[in-house]
C-alpha positions as CSV (number, residue, x, y, z in Angstrom):
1,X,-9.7,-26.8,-12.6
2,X,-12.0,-29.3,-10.9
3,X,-14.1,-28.8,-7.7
4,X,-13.7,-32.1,-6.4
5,X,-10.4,-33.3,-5.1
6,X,-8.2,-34.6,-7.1
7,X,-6.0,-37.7,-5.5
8,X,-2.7,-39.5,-6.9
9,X,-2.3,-42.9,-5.4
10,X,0.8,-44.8,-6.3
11,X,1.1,-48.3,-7.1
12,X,-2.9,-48.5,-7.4
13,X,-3.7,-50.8,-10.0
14,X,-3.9,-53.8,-7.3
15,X,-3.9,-54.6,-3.5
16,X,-3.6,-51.8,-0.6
17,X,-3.2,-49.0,-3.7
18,X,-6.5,-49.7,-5.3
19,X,-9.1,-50.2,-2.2
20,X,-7.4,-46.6,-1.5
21,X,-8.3,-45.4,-4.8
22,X,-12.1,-47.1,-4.6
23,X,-12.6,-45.9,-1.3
24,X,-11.3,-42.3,-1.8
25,X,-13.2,-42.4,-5.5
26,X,-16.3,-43.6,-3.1
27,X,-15.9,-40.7,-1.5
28,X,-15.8,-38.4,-4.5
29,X,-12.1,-37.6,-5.2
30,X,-11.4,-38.4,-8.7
31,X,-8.9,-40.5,-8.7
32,X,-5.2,-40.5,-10.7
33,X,-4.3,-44.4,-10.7
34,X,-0.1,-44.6,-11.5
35,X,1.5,-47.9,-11.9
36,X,4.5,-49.6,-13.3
37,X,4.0,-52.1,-15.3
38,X,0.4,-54.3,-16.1
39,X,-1.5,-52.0,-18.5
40,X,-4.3,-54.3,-18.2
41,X,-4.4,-54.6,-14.6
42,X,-4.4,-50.9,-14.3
43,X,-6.7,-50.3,-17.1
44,X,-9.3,-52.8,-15.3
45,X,-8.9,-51.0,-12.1
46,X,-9.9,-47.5,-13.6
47,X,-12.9,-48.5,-15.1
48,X,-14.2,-50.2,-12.2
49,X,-13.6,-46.4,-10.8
50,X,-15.1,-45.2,-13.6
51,X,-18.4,-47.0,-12.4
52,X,-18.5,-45.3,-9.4
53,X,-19.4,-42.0,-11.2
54,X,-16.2,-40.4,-10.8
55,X,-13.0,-39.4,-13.0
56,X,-10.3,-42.0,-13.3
57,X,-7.0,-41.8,-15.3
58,X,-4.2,-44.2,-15.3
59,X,-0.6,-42.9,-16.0
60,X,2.2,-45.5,-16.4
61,X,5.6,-44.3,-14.4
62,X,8.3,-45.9,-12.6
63,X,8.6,-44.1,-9.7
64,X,11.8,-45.0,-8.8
65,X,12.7,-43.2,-11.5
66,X,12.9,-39.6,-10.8
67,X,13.1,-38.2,-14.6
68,X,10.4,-40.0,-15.4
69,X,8.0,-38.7,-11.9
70,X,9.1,-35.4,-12.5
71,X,7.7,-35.3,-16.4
72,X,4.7,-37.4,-15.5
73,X,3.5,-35.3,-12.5
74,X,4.0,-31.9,-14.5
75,X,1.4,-33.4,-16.9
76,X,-1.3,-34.6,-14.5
77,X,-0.3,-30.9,-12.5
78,X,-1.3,-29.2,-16.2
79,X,-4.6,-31.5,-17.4
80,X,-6.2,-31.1,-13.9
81,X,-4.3,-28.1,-12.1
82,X,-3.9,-29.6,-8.3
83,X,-3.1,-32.4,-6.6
84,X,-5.2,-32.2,-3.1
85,X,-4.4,-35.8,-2.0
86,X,-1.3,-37.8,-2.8
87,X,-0.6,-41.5,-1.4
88,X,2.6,-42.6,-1.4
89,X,1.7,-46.2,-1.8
90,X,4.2,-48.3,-4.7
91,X,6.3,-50.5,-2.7
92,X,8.2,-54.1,-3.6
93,X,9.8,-56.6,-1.4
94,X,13.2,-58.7,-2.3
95,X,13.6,-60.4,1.1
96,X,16.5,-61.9,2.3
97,X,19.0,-62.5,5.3
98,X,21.0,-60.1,5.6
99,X,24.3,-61.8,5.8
100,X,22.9,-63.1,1.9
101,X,20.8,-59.6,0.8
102,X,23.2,-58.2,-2.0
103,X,23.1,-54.7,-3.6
104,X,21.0,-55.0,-5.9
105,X,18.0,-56.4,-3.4
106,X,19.0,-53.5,-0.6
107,X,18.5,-50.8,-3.6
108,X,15.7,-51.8,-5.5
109,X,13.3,-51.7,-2.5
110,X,14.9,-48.4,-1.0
111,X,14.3,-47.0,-4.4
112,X,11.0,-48.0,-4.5
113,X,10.1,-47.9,-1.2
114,X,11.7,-44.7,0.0
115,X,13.1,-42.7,-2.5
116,X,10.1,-42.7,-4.4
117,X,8.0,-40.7,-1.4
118,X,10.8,-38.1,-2.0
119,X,10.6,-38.2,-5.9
120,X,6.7,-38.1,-5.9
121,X,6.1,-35.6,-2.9
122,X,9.0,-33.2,-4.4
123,X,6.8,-31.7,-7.5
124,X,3.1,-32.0,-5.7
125,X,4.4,-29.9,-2.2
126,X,5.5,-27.0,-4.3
127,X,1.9,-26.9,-6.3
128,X,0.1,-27.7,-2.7
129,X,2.0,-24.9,-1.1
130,X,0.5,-22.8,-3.7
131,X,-2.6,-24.0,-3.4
132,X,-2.4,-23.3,0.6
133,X,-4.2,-27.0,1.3
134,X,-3.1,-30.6,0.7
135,X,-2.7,-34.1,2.3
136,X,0.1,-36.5,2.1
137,X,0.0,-39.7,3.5
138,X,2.4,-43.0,2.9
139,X,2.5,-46.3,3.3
140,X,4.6,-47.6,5.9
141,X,4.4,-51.3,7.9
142,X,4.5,-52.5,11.4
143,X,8.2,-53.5,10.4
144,X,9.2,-49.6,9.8
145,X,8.6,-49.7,13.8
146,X,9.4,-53.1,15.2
147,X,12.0,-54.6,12.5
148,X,11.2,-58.1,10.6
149,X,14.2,-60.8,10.0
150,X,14.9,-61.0,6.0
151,X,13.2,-57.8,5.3
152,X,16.2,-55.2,6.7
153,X,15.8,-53.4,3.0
154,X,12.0,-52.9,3.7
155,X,12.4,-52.3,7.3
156,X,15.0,-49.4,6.7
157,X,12.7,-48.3,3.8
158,X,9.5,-48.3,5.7
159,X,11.0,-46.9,8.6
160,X,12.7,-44.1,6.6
161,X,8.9,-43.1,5.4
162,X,8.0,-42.4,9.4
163,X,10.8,-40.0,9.5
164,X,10.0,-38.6,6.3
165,X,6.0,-38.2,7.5
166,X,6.9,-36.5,10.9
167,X,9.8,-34.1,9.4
168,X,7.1,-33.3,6.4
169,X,4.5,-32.7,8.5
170,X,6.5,-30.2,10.8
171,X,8.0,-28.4,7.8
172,X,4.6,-27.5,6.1
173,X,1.6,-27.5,8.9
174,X,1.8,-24.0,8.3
175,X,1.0,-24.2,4.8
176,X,-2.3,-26.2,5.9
177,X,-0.7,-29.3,4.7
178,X,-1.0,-32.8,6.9
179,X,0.9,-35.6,6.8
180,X,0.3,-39.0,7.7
181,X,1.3,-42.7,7.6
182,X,-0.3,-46.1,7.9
183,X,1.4,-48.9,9.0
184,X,-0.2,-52.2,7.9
185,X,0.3,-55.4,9.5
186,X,-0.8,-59.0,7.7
187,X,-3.0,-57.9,4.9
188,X,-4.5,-60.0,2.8
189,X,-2.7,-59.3,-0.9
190,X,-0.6,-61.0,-3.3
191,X,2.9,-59.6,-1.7
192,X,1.4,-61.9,1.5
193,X,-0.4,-64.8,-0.2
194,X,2.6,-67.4,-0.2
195,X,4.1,-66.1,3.5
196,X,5.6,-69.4,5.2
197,X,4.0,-70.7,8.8
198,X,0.9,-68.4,8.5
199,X,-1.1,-69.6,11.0
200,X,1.8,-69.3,13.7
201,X,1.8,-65.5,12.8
202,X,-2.9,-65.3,12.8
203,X,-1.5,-66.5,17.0
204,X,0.2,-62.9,17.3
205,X,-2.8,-60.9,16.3
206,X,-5.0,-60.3,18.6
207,X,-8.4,-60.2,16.6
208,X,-6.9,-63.8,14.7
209,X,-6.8,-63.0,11.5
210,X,-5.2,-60.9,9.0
211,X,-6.7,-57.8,7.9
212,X,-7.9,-56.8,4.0
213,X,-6.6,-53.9,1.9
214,X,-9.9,-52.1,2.6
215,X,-9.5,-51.9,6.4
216,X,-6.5,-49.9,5.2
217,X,-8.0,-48.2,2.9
218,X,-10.5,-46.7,5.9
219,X,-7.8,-45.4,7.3
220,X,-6.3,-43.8,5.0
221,X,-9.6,-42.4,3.8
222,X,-10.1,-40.7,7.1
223,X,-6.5,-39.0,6.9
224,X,-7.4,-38.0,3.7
225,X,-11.1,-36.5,4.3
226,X,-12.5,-37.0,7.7
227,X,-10.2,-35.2,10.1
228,X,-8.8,-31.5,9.6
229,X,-6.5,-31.7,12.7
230,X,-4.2,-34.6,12.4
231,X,-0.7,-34.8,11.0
232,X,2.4,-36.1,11.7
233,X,0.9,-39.4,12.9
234,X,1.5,-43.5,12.2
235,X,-1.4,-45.3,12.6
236,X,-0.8,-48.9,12.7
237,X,-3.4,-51.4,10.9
238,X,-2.5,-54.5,12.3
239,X,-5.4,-56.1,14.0
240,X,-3.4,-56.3,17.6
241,X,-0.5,-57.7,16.0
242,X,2.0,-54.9,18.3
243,X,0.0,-54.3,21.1
């Protein structure tokens, strides 16, 4: 088993997931990169970790898939023996009115969005809670707390992860396990690159503009490293945009 601290970041190979996994690698973690789908994307992404003089391994999982968490987590648990930081990150959008949002769109980004936190979180707890030591922190958004018109699937689904974070975080602070979330506002990625009337939105945040995946990525870096004595918190990363 490694010294240095080992962190699982899902959905990393692009956008919010991997300035986590840079920053955190930056900081010495090495770094466990999961992903769903581009194998090149991914693969890209962990040698530019790689570069930063740290350990870097991608593993391909759906996890929205709980079979397929379950046997992929057990092998990382076995190669490296620990999990000390995991960030619940993977997350899709299918937006839509409500009045038009079908099934399919409602589950898919639950799944994904939500369900996953559970799926991921189930296996690591048990090995932190051996380990007496371990950080969680997810991924929410601004519209887990203030609600978003078309997005009532990611608004449930984000808000359901603040719920999970503060019932988490009561249930093992005595295990000397914290648990966090982060709630971005506009960041700059490719799940916000084609948003409609932009610059009417840059008029609600109050430092006018929208921020980067790396001003996330600080904050979650500081959850995960530079504070002993904070859990059960949402910090929102939104430049003013809820003030």
């Amino acid at each position: 088993m490694t010294d240095k601290k080992i962190a699982l970041i899902t959905g990393a190979s692009r956008g919010i997931g991997k300035a986590v996994a840079i920053m955190l690698a930056k900081a010495g973690c090495d770094i466990i990169v999961n992903y769903a789908g581009n194998s090149e994307t991914a693969e890209k992404t962990v040698e530019e970790i790689k570069a930063l003089g740290v350990n870097c391994e991608a593993y391909k999982f759906d996890v929205s898939n709980q079979e397929e968490v379950n046997t992929s987590v057990a092998k990382i648990l076995e190669k490296y023996g620990k999990i000390d930081i995991l960030v619940n990150n993977a997350g899709i959008t299918r937006d839509d009115l409500f009045i038009r949002m079908d099934a399919d769109k409602w589950n898919a980004v639950i799944n994904t969005n939500l369900n996953s936190a559970f799926y991921v979180s189930k296996p690591i707890v048990k090995s932190m809670m051996k380990q007496r030591s371990g950080v969680i922190i997810s991924t929410s958004s601004v519209v887990g707390l203030y609600g978003n018109p078309g997005q009532a699937n990611y608004s449930a689904a984000k808000a359901g992860l603040i719920g999970f974070t503060k019932s988490l975080a009561k249930e093992l602070g005595s295990r000397n396990i914290r648990v966090n979330a982060v709630a971005p506002g506009f960041i700059q990625t490719d799940m916000t690159k084609d948003l409609p009337n932009i610059d009417d939105y840059m008029k609600m945040i109050s430092l006018r503009r929208m921020g980067t995946a790396e001003d996330v990525a600080q904050v979650v870096k500081f959850l995960a490293l530079d504070t002993t004595y904070v859990t059960g918190q949402v910090i929102e990363v939104d430049g003013g945009l809820i003030i």
